[in-house]
N, C-alpha and C positions, 0 to 999 in steps of 0.2 A: 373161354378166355379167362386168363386169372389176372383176377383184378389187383390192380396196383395201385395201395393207396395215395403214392405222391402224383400218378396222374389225376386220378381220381380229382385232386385239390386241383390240380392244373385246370381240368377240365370245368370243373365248378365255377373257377375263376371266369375263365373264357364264357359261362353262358351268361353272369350278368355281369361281366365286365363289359367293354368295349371295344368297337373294332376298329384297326389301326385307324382308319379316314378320321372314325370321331377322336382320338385320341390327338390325330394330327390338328385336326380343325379348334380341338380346344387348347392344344397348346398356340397355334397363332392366333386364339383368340385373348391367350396370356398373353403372348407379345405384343399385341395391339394395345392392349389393358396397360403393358410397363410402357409400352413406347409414349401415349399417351402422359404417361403419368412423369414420364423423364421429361416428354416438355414441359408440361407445368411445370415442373423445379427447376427448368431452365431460364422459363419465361420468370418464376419466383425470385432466381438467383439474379437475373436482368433489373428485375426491377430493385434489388435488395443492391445493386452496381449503382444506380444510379440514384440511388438514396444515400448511400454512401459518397458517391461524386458530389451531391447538390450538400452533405454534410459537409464534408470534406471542406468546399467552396466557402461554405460560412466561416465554417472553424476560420479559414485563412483568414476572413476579412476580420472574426474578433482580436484574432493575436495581432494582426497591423492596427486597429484601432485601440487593442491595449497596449501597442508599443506607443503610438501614438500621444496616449494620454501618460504614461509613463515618462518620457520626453515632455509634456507638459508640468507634468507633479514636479522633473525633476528643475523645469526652469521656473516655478512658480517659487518652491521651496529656494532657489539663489535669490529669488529677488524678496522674499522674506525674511532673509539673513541679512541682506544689503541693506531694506528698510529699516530693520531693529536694531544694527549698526550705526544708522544714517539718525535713528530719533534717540540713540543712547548720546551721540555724537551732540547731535543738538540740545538734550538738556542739559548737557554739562556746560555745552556753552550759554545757554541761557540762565543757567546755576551762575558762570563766572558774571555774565553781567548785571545779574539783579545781583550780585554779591559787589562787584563795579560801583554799581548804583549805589545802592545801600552807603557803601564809604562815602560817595560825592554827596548823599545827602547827609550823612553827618559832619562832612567838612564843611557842609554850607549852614549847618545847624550850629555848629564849633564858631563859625563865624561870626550870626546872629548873636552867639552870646555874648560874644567881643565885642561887639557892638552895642550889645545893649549895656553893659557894663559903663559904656559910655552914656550912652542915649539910653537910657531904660527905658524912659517914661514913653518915650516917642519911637521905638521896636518892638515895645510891648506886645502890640496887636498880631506882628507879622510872626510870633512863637505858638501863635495859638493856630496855625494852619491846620488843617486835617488831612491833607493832601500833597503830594511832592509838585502839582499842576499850582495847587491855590498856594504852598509854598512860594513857586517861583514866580510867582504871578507879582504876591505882595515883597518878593525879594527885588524887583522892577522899580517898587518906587526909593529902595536904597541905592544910594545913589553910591556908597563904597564898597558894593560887594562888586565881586568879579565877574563879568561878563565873560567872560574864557570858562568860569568853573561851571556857569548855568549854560552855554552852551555845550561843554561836553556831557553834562548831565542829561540835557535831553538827548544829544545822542545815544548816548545809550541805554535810554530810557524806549528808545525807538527800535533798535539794534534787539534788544531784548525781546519786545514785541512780534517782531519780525520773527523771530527765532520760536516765541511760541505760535505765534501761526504756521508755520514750516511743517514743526513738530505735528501741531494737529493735524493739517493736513497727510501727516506721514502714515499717523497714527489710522487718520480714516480709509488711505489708502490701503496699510495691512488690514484691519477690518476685511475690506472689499477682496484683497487676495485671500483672506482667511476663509469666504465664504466661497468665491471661486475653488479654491482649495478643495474643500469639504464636499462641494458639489462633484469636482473632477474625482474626486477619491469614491462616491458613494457610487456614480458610474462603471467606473474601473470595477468596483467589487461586485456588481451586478455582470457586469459583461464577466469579470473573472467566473461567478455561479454561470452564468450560461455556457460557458469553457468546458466545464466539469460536465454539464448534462450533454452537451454535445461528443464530448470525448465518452461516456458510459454510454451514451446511445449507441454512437460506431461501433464500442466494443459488444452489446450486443446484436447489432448487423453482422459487426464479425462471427457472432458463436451462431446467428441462424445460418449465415452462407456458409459455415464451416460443414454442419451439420446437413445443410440439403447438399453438399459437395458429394461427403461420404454415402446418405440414399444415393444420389445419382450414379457415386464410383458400384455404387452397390447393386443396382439396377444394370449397368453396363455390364457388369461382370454374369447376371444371370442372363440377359439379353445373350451373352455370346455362348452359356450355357444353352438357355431355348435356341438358338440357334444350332447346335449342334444334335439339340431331340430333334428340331424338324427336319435336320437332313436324315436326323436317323430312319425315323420315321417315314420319309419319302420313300429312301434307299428298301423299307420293309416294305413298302405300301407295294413300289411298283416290282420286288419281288415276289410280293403276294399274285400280284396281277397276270404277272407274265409266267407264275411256275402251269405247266403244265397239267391241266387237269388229268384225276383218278380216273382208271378206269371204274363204269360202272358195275357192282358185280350184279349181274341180276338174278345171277345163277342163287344168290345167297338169302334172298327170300319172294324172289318171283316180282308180280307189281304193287307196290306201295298204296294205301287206300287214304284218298283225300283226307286231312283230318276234320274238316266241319263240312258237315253236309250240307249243301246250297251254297257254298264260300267263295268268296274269288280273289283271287292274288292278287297285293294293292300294292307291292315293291318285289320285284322279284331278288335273289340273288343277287348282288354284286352291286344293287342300284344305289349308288351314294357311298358306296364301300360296305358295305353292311354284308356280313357274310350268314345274313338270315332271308326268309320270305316272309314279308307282311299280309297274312292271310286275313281277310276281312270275313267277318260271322252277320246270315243276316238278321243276326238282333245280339244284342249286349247280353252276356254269362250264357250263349250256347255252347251245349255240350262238345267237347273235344273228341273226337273217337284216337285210339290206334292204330298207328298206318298198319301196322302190322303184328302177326302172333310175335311174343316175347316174354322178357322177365325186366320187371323193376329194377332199373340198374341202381338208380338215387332218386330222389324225394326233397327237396330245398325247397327255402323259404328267402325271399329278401324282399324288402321292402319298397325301392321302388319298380320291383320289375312281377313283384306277385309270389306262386307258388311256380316251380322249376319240375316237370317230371319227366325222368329221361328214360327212354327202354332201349331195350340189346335185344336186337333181333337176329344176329348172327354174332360168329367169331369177332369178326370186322365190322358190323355195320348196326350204328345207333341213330336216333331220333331221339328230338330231343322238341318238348313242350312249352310256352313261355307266357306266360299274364296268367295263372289258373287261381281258380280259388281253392281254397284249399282240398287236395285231392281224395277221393275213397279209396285211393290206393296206396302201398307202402312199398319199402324196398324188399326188393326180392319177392314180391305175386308175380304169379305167370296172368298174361292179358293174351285174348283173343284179338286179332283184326277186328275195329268195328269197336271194341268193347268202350264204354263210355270210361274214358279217365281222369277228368274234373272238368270243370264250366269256367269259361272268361268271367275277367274280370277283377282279379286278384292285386294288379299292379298299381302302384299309384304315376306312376309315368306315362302307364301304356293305356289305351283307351279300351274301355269293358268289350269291344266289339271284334277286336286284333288278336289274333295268334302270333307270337313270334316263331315261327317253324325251322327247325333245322334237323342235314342229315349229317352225321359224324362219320369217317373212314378212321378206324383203330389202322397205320402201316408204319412200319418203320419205326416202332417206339412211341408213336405218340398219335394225337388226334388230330386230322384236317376237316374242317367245317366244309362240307362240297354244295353243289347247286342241284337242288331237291327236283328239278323237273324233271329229269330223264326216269325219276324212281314212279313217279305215278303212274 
């Protein structure tokens, strides 16, 4: 048979690759794995809605209670305009009447001296007042000053009074809005700072749900990819199933020889999809024989399935070796039926005690893996 290096690679492939069932069973074990993982981003994205909602909710109540106090600030600030109005208003007029005053007491002092001009000796005492009270007090026992000019005078001695306690009162009242004021304004800019943190939060709730959207858009898109291997995959599997088995030649090297001696078959053919025999050895790294006389077709090495040795035993029909340690044989020796061609054990996957066994039919261009029992 002349060998063809690109099957050659096909076939290499095929012995430590996998076979279709496992191929299929791991890709739904991907899609379990994404579907999985899409709910979590979903339950993620849920929960990142409803953090956003209960934000959202806040946000609302700070902007109605900073309009709120804004509407405060703005009628707090009218009625501190109205007050500084209302005490500019009143010291002018307490300016006119201590200015009022002031004339009636020196009309009443203008007076006294008229009098005393006359009367010195006997007004004398009433010039030495210290007081506009102890003034009109001793203006009482002059019997010609005017009762009209000491009446208006304490009116408006009264009037002016009145006017600064107004005042002050006005005065203590802005005070009181001032600090009301101060208080409403250092609230407002605290609720305005929690504005800010709330609104950079949202934005980024916004950039993680934007981001678990796209994994998600991203995952649905291979979900519908995986979904289309496994129908592929099916579509192979159950025409693997259903092609009609090879005939066997047996004309092309007679009966096949058990390859471990004392062994017994611990998966036959087809069991689980596997298009090998899982031949049990009774003890771990016994010898492999050869089913039959041939020539070293290949010789491989991979790591977790051991050393791979394959022989050609006719035009068409190959055997093929799997878990060995590394073999005493190479490519291209002729081997006898029987002949020892390496010991289990080789693989890190497969158990030192297992042969993986298979028989290959070269037809039609390429190689079919067949069911090795009719060959013993």
């Amino acid at each position: 048979m002349r060998r063809v290096g690109s099957w050659l690679l096909v076939l290499l492939a095929l012995a430590a690759g996998q076979s279709l069932k496992t191929q299929l069973e791991k890709a739904e074990a991907l899609k379990a794995q994404r579907a999985r993982e899409a709910a979590r981003i979903e339950a993620e994205l849920k929960n990142l809605d409803q953090k956003s909602r209960a934000l959202l909710g806040e946000l609302k109540n700070l902007e109605a209670e900073l309009a709120r106090l804004g509407r405060e600030l703005r009628s707090l600030d009218r009625r501190r305009r109205a007050l500084k109005e209302e005490i500019a208003r009143l010291s002018r007029e307490e300016a006119a009447r201590q200015a009022e005053l002031a004339g009636l007491k020196d009309r009443l002092g203008a007076l006294l001296v008229r009098l005393w001009k006359t009367r010195a000796g006997h007004w004398l005492p009433a010039l030495s007042a210290g007081s506009f009270t102890e003034l009109a007090v001793k203006t009482r026992w002059l019997s010609d000053l005017s009762r009209a000019d000491l009446a208006l005078a304490e009116a408006t001695r009264r009037a002016a009074e009145r006017l600064r306690r107004t005042r002050d009162a006005r005065r203590a009242l802005l005070a009181e809005l001032e600090k009301t004021r101060a208080a409403r304004a250092r609230t407002a800019g605290r609720l305005a700072e929690k504005k800010r943190a709330l609104k950079a939060t949202l934005a980024q709730l916004e950039k993680s749900k934007k981001a678990r959207q796209i994994r998600l858009a991203a995952l649905n898109k291979s979900q519908r990819a995986l979904d289309a291997e496994i129908e592929r995959l099916k579509k192979a599997l159950e025409a693997e199933r259903s092609r009609a088995p090879l005939p066997v030649p047996r004309a092309l090297v007679g009966r096949l020889l058990f390859p471990i001696a004392g062994g017994r078959i611990l998966a036959r053919y087809g069991q689980d999809g596997h298009d090998f025999e899982w031949i049990g050895a009774p003890r771990a790294g016994a010898p492999v024989r050869a089913a039959g006389d041939g020539q070293v077709f290949a010789v491989l090495y991979y790591g977790n399935v051991g050393w791979t040795v394959m022989l050609q035993h006719s035009e068409k029909l190959f055997t093929q070796y799997v878990n060995l340690q590394e073999p005493p044989v190479a490519t291209g020796d002729r081997v006898r039926q029987g002949e020892v061609i390496g010991y289990l054990g080789g693989g890190a996957l497969i158990p030192p005690d297992v042969l993986w066994f298979r028989v290959a039919l070269w037809q039609n261009g390429r190689f079919y893996y067949v069911n090795p029992d009719p060959y013993f």
